[in-house]
C-alpha angles and dihedrals in degrees: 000000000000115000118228117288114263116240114263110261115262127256118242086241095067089040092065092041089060089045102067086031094245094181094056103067088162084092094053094041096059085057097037096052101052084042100047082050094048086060095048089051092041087051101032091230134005107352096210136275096275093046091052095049093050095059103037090053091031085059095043098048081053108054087046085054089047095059087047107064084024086058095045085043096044098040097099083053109038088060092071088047114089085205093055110028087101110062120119099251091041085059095044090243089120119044121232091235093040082052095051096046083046086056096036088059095043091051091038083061105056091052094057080064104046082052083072092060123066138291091273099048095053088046089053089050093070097052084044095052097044087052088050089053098047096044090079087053105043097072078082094069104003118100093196101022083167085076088059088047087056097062085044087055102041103047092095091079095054087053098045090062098045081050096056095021108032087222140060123241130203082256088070108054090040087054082050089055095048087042091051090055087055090060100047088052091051100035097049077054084058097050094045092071086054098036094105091052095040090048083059099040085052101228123129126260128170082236087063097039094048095048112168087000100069105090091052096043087045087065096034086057091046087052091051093045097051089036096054086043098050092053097051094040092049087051094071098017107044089175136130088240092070091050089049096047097044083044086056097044085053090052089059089042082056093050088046087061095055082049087053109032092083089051089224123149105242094039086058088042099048094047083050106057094043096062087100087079094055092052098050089043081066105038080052097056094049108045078048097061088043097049 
């Protein structure tokens, strides 16, 4: 009798897809929204057609780059991870070395775009890509390795001033530290829907060191970063649209607690997933006072 056919072996090309995670744009989106606002307050308006396309494909290129060296430092662990086992370089699809010149070019190119841009801008990209490279290490001595993970994240508004600017100003970095609060609320989403299997692996995650507390840190994290963000932005944009829009990403924050509340793994994963809307709820805001 003749067995079932095997499945065809997979193209590079998919390979790589699946790599950088290119059907799951909710990654590159929660990097793409706060930096996309960051322009518009840096510019007071629309910041211009190159700037935009910098940073849009500059955010995207990143966070590619990201998954790369993430997937070759996390492979010894991914395999004990029902969610991951299956990525390309935790099955051995993918090389580590293929994985890292995949990353190299990616990242290579967005500084190629960045190196359109101004003096400041290109200073600001090396702290930003050395952040981005240790991320993936610090979950192995790191209680809260999300926090990492939210300078990683959040560098893009730094860059975006000094873009703009040339400079940046104290706005910035305070928009950094309320950004860095949405990730770890996000994030610790995120590592609530592993933390059985990494309590087994044996690696760090803001899900594991927040215990009981992590539903409740989780909202206290999305209130400091709207907070933060709603004083700076009122600051240059004093309009009825910001209050609306900050009233309306609450209103999601709130709907993420009723996903979390129960701890289960598609409810974590779900409210996840769906951050991206928060975060364009308040880019839209925003771009919509400074127009």
């Amino acid at each position: 009798m003749t067995g079932s056919p095997s499945s065809p072996p997979r193209s590079k090309w998919s390979l790589y897809l699946d790599l950088i995670r290119w059907d799951r744009p909710a990654g590159w989106l929660v990097l793409l929204w706060p930096t996309l606002s960051a322009l518009w307050l840096a510019a007071g308006g629309f910041p211009g057609w190159h700037l935009l396309a910098v940073f849009v494909a500059g955010t995207i290129l990143m966070r590619s780059a990201g998954c790369c060296v993430n997937d070759v430092a996390d492979r010894e662990f991914d395999r004990h991870v029902k969610r991951t086992a299956q990525r390309p370089v935790t099955t051995g699809a993918v090389g580590v070395r293929e994985a890292l010149a995949l990353g190299a070019v990616l990242a290579l190119a967005a500084f190629v775009l960045v190196l359109t841009t101004n003096a400041s801008a290109i200073a600001l990209s090396f702290p930003a890509l050395a952040i981005a490279i240790a991320y993936p290490f610090a979950k192995r001595w790191v209680s809260m390795p999300q926090a990492v993970l939210g300078v990683a994240f959040s560098f893009g508004i730094p860059m975006a001033f000094a873009a703009v600017q040339g400079q940046v100003p104290w706005q910035a970095w305070a928009l950094l530290a309320g950004n860095l609060f949405w990730v770890l609320a996000y994030d610790t989403e995120y590592a609530m829907v592993d933390r059985d299997d990494d309590l087994k692996i044996g690696i760090q995650t803001s899900a594991i060191t927040l215990g009981r507390w992590d539903v409740a840190a989780i909202m206290g994290f999305y209130a400091a970063y709207l907070s933060i963000w709603i004083v700076i932005v009122l600051q240059q944009a004093p309009t009825a649209i910001v209050y609306i829009a900050f009233g309306l990403a609450a209103g999601q924050a709130l709907w993420h607690y009723t996903l979390i509340r129960g701890r289960t793994r598609e409810g974590c994963f779900t409210a996840f997933r769906q951050n991206h809307w928060l975060g364009a709820t308040v880019f839209a805001g925003i771009a919509l006072a400074l127009r």
